[in-house]
C-alpha positions in Angstrom: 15.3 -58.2 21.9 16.9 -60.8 19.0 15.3 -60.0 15.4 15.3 -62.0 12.1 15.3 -59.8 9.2 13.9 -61.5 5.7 14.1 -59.1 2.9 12.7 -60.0 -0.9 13.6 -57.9 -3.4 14.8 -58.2 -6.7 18.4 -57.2 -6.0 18.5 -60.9 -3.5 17.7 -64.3 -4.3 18.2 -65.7 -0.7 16.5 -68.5 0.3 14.1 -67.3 3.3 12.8 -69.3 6.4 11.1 -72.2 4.8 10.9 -71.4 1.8 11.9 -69.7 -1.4 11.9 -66.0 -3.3 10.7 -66.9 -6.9 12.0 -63.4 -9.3 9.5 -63.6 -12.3 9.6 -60.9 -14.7 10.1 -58.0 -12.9 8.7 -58.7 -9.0 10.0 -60.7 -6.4 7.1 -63.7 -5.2 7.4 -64.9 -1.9 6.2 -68.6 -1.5 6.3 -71.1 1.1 7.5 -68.3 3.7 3.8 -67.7 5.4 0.6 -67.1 4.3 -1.6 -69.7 3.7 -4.2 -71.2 6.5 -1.5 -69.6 9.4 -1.8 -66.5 7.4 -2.5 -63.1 9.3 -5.9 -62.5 7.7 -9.6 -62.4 9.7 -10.3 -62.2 13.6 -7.3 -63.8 16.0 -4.6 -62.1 13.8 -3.0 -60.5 16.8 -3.1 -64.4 19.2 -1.4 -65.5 16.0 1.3 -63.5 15.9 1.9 -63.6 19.9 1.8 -67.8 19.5 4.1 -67.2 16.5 6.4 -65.1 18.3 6.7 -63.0 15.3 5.5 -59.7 14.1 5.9 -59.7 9.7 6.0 -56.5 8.2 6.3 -55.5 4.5 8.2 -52.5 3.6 10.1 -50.7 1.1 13.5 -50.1 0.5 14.2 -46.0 1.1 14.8 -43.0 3.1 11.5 -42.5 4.5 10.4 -46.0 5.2 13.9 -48.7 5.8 17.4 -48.3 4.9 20.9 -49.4 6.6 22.5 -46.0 7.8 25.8 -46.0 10.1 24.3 -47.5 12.9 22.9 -50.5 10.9 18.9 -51.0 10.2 16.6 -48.0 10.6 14.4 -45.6 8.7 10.5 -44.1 10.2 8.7 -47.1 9.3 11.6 -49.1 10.7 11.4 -47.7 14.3 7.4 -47.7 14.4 7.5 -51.5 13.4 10.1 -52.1 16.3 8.7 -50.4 18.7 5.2 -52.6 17.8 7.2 -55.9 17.9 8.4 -54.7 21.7 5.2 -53.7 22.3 3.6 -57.1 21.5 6.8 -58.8 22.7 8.0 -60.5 19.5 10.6 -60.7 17.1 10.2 -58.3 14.4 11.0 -59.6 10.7 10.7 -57.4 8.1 10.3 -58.4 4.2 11.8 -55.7 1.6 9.8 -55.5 -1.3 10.7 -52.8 -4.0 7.6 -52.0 -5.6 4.4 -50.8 -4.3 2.2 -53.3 -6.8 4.2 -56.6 -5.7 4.5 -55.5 -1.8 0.3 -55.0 -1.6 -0.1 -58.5 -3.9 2.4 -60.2 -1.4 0.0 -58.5 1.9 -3.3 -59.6 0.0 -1.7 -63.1 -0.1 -0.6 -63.4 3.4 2.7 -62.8 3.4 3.0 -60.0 6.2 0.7 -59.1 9.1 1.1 -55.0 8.2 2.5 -53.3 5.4 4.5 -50.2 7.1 6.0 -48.4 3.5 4.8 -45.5 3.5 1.2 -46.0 1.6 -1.4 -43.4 0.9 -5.2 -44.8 2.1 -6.7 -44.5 -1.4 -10.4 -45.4 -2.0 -9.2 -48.1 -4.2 -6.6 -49.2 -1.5 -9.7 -49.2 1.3 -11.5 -51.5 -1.3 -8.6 -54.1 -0.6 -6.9 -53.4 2.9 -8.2 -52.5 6.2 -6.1 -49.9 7.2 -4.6 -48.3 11.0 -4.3 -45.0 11.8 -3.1 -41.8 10.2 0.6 -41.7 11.4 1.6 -38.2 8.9 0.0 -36.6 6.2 1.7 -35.5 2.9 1.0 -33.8 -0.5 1.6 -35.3 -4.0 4.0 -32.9 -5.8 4.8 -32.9 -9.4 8.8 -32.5 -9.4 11.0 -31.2 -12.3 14.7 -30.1 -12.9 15.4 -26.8 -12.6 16.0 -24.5 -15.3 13.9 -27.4 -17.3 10.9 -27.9 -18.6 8.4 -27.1 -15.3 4.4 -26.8 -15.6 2.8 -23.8 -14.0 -0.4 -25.8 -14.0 -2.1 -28.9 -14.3 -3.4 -27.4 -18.0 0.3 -28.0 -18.4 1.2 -31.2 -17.8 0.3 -32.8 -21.0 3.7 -30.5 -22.3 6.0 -32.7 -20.1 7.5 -35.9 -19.9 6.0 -37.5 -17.0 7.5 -40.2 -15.5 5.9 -42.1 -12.5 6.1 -45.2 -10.3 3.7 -47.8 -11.5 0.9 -49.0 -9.5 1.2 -45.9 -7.1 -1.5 -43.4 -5.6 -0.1 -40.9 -8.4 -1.1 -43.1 -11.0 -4.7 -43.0 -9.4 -4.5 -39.3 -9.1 -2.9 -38.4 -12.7 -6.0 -40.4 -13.5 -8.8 -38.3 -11.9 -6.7 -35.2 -13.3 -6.7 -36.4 -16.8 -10.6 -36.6 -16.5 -10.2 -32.7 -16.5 -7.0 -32.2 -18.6 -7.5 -34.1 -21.8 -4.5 -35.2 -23.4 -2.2 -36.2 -20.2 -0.2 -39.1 -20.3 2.6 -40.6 -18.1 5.4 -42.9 -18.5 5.1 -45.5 -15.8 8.1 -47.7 -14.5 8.3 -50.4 -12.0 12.1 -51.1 -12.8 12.7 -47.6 -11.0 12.7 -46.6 -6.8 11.4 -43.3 -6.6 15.3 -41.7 -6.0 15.9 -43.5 -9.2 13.1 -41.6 -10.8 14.7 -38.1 -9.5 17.9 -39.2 -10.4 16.5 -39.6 -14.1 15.2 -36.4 -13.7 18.4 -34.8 -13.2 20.3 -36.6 -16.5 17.4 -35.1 -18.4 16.3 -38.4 -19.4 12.9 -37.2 -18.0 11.3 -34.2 -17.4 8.8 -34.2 -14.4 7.8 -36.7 -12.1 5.0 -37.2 -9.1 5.7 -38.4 -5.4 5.3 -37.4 -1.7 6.3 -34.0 -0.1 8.3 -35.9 2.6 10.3 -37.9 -0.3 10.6 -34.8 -2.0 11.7 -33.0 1.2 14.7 -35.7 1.9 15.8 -36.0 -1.7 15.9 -32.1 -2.3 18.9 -31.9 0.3 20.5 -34.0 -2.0 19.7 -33.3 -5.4 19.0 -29.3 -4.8 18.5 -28.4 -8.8 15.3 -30.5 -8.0 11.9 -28.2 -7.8 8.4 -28.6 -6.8 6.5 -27.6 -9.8 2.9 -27.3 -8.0 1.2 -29.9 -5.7 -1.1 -32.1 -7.4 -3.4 -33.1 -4.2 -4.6 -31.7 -1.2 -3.2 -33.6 2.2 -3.4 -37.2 2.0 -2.9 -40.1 4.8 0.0 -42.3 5.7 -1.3 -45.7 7.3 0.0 -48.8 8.1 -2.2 -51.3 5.6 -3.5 -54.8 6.7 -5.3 -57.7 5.2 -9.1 -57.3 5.1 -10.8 -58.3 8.3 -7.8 -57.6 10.3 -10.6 -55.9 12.7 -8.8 -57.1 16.5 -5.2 -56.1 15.1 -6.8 -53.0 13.7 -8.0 -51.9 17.0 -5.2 -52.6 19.0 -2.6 -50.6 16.2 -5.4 -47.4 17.4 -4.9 -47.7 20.8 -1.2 -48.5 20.3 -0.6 -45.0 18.0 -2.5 -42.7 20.1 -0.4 -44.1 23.0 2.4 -42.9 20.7 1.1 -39.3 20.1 0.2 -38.8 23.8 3.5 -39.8 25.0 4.9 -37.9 22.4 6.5 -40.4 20.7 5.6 -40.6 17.4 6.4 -36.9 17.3 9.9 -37.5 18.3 10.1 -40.2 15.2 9.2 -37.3 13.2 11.8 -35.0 14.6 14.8 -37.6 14.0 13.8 -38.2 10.6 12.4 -34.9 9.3 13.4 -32.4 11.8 16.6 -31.4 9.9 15.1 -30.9 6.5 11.8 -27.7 6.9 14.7 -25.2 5.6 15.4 -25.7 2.6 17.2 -22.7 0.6 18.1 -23.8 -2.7 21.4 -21.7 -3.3 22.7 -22.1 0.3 22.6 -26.6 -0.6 23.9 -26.3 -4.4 26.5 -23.8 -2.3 27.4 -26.3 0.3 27.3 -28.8 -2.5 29.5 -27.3 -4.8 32.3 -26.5 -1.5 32.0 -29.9 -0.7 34.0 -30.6 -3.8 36.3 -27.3 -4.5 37.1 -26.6 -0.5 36.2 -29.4 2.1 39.1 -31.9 0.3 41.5 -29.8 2.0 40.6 -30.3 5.9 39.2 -33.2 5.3 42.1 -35.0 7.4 42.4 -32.5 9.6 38.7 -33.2 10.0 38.9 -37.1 10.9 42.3 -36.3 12.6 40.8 -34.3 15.4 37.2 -36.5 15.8 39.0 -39.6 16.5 39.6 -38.3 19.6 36.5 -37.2 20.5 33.0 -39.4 20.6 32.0 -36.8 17.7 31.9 -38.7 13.6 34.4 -36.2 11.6 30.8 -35.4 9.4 29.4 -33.7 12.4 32.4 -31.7 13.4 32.5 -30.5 9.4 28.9 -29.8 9.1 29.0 -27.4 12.1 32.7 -25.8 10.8 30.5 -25.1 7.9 27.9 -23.8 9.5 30.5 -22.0 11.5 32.5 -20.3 8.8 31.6 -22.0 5.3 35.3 -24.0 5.9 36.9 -20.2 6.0 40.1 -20.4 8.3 40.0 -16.7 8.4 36.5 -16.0 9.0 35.6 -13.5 11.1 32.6 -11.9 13.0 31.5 -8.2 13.9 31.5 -9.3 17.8 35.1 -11.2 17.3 34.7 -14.6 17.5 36.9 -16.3 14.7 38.7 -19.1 12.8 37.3 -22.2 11.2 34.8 -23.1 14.4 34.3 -19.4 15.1 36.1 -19.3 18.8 35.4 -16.6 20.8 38.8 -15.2 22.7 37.4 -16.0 26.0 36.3 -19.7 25.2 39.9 -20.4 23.0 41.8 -19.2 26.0 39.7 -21.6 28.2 40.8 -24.1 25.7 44.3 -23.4 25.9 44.6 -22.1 22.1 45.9 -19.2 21.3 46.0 -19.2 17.8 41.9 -19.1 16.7 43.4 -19.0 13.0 45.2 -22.1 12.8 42.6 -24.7 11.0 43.5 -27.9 13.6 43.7 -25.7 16.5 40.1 -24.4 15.6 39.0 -27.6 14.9 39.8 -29.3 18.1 39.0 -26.3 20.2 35.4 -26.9 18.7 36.0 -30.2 19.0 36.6 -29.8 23.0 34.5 -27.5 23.3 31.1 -29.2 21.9 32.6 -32.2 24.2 31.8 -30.0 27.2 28.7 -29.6 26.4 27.9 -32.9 26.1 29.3 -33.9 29.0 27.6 -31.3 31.2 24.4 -32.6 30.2 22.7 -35.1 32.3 23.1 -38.9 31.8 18.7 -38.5 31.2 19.5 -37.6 27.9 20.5 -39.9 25.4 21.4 -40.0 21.8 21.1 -38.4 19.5 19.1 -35.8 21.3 22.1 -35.2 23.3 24.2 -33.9 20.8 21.5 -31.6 19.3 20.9 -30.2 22.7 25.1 -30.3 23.1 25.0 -28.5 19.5 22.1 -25.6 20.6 24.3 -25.4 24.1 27.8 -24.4 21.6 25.4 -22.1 20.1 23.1 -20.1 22.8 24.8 -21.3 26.2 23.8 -24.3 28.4 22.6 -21.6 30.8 19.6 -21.0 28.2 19.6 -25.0 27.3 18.9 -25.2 31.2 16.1 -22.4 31.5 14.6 -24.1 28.2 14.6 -27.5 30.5 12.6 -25.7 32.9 10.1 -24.5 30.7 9.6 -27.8 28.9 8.7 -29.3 32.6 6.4 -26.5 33.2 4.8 -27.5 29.9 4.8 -31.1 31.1 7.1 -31.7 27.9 10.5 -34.1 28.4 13.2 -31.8 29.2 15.8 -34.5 27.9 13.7 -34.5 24.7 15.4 -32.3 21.7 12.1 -32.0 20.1 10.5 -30.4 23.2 13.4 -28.1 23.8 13.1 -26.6 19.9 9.8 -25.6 21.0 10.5 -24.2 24.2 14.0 -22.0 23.5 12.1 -19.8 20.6 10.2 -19.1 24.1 13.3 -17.4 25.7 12.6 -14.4 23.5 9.4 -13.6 25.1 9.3 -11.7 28.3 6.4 -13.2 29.6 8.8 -16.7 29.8 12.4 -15.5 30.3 11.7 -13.0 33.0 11.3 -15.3 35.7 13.7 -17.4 34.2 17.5 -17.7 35.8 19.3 -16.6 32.5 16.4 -14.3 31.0 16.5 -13.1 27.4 17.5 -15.3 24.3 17.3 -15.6 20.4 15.9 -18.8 20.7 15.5 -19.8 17.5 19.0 -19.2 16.4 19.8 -22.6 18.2 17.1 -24.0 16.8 18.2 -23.3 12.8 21.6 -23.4 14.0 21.0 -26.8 14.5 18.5 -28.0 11.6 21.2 -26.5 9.5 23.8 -28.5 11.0 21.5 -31.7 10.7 20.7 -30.5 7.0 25.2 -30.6 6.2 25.7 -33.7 8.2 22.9 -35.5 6.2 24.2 -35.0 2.7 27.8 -35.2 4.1 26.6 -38.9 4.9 24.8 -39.4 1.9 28.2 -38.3 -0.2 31.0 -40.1 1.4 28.9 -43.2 2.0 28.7 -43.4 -1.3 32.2 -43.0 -2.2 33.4 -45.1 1.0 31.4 -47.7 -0.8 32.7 -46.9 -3.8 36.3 -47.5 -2.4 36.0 -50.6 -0.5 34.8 -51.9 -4.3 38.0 -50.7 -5.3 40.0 -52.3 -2.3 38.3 -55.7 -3.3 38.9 -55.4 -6.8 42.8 -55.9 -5.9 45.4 -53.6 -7.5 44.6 -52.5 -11.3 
């Protein structure tokens, strides 16, 4: 299905369809692009936007709602919107708004149907917007630097520099705590996104800051001398918001998400997003971080060398060499596997290397090997479940990945599903599942870290060289200096 993407922020000034972004002060306006009499408020929202042919959707620009990654638009909120717009059969445009205050004025105005960014149902929110369903549930946290200045306490917070996200549900929550902790204040910003806010965090240029366990979650892989201080709420809903007396839309987006969680859909959203990032161990990232710079530069060629002959991105093939052997050429185990991809004898000689030392013979004998794998799987299974399953396979054996298939049918789970088989292969190590099982016993969840961890390396490798592939192609343009 064709798309049109519209996207307002303050960092575009493109004319939309029919009509113009106005940048006044500090927000983006939209006018003339919707809204109006054909806006999406009241009863026969969800006829207009079938007659229309298009579904509008406000979001935000960031990890956990819509960002351009390798593969071109995606991002949680991203995929849910899509999937909607299929649902409903129409084109899906989506408006990017930076900040929270100017994306709810532009729904309350008419310019989106739903406003998919990631947004807390707040009483004062529910006084505005009708809302859809819970789709996830998070915590507020109050984030600091470590080794800085970090509260124990809310009594504390008044000793910090707080700096938050204006017109958010943690200004509406600092307020109810400063009811009970008298002399609290907060810088706010609406100049900032919230990884700008963490990044100020980490020059010193602020102390502590408040936002969501899952943004917290993503951005600690990243920035791992970032800490969670205490939370500062209980669990609060995620939900789509719409404009008041959105009542037939509203009803159809409840049917429409618990289709999702029966079918386990929304689940696997979760698991592509999130899946890679519930371990978190502070010294093993700043580690990984720190190698990144003093060890990965040499194999780095060797690295893209080998992957472009394989279908694997040279960040994969390093993130599991890493998990491997930490980049050690020499690394070795107590049962004998060794060398950078940790080769056992039988598999290297399978392989045709005989040398598990040397670095590009280890790399493309992992290389091969994780290719077979993937290949033995069945054509069911698509991406990029099947190279997490093809990554637990390298780890446990497809004999196990097959007997955790098994299970995940006799659980009435997708077997071609990598977030049903992480549940079913910690089940190998119980008798009561494995006995009757072709290949019997297994450490189950050593795939399943085994993998997270890989996710966890690949995802910052991303992050890094993005950023400095970026950084060169500036450089490229700029013409020789």
């Amino acid at each position: 299905m064709g798309r049109t993407l519209k996207r307002a922020a303050r960092w575009l000034g493109r004319p939309c369809f029919g009509g113009l972004w106005l940048l006044t002060g500090s927000a983006a306006v939209l006018t003339g692009c919707g809204g109006g009499d054909g806006g999406p408020h009241g009863e026969g929202a969800l006829e207009r936007i079938r007659a229309s042919g298009e579904l509008r959707v406000l979001t935000r620009n960031s990890p956990t709602t819509y960002y351009y990654g390798r593969e071109g638009e995606t991002g949680l909120e991203y995929d849910l919107a899509r999937k909607l717009a299929e649902e409903l059969g129409v084109e899906l445009h989506i408006t990017v708004i930076d900040d929270m205050v100017s994306l709810l004025d532009a729904l309350e105005a008419g310019e989106g149907h739903i406003a998919a960014a990631g947004i807390t149902r707040t009483r004062s929110r529910e006084a505005r917007f009708d809302f859809g369903p819970t789709y996830q549930k998070v915590r507020q946290q109050v984030v600091c630097k470590r080794g800085g200045a970090v509260p124990d306490a809310w009594e504390e917070l008044p000793e910090v520099d707080l700096l938050v996200l204006a017109g958010t549900s943690y200004v509406e929550r600092l307020r109810e705590v400063k009811q009970v902790v008298h002399g609290l204040e907060w810088r706010t910003t609406s100049e900032l996104s919230m990884e700008q806010v963490l990044l100020q965090l980490r020059k010193g240029e602020a102390d502590c800051t408040v936002a969501d366990s899952n943004i917290v979650a993503v951005n600690q892989r990243y920035y791992p001398d970032l800490t969670v201080a205490f939370s500062l709420s209980e669990d609060q809903e995620l939900a789509w918001a719409l404009p008041r007396g959105s009542t037939e839309l509203q009803a159809r987006l409840r049917r429409w998400f618990a289709s999702l969680k029966e079918e386990h859909e929304l689940a696997a959203l979760r698991e592509r997003y999130y899946g890679h990032i519930k371990l978190f161990d502070y010294v093993d990232i700043a580690t990984f971080q720190q190698r990144i710079r003093n060890r990965l530069p040499e194999y780095m060629g060797l690295f893209k060398k080998v992957a472009a002959k394989y279908p694997f991105n040279w960040r994969l093939l390093a993130a599991q060499a890493y998990q491997e052997s930490h980049w050690r050429p020499r690394a070795e185990s107590p049962t004998g596997v060794r060398g950078m991809m940790m080769l056992t004898l039988t598999t290297a000689r399978s392989l045709g290397i005989e040398d598990r030392i040397h670095v590009e013979n280890s790399i493309r004998g992992g290389a091969e090997y994780l290719q077979r794998m993937f290949e033995r799987l069945p054509d069911s299974i698509r991406q990029p479940d099947r190279t997490w399953i093809a990554l637990a396979a390298y780890n446990v054996g497809m004999g196990h990945v097959w007997d955790a298939r098994r299970l995940a049918r006799r659980f009435d789970r997708d077997p071609d599903s990598w977030n049903a088989l992480k549940e079913m292969l910690p089940l190998l190590s119980q008798r009561k599942y494995y006995k009757d099982l072709p290949y019997g016993y297994a450490r189950g969840m050593e795939p399943v870290q085994y993998v997270q961890r890989i996710r966890q390396y690949r995802a910052i490798l991303a992050k890094q060289f993005r950023e400095e592939d970026a950084k060169t192609a500036r450089t490229k343009a700029s013409g020789p200096s």
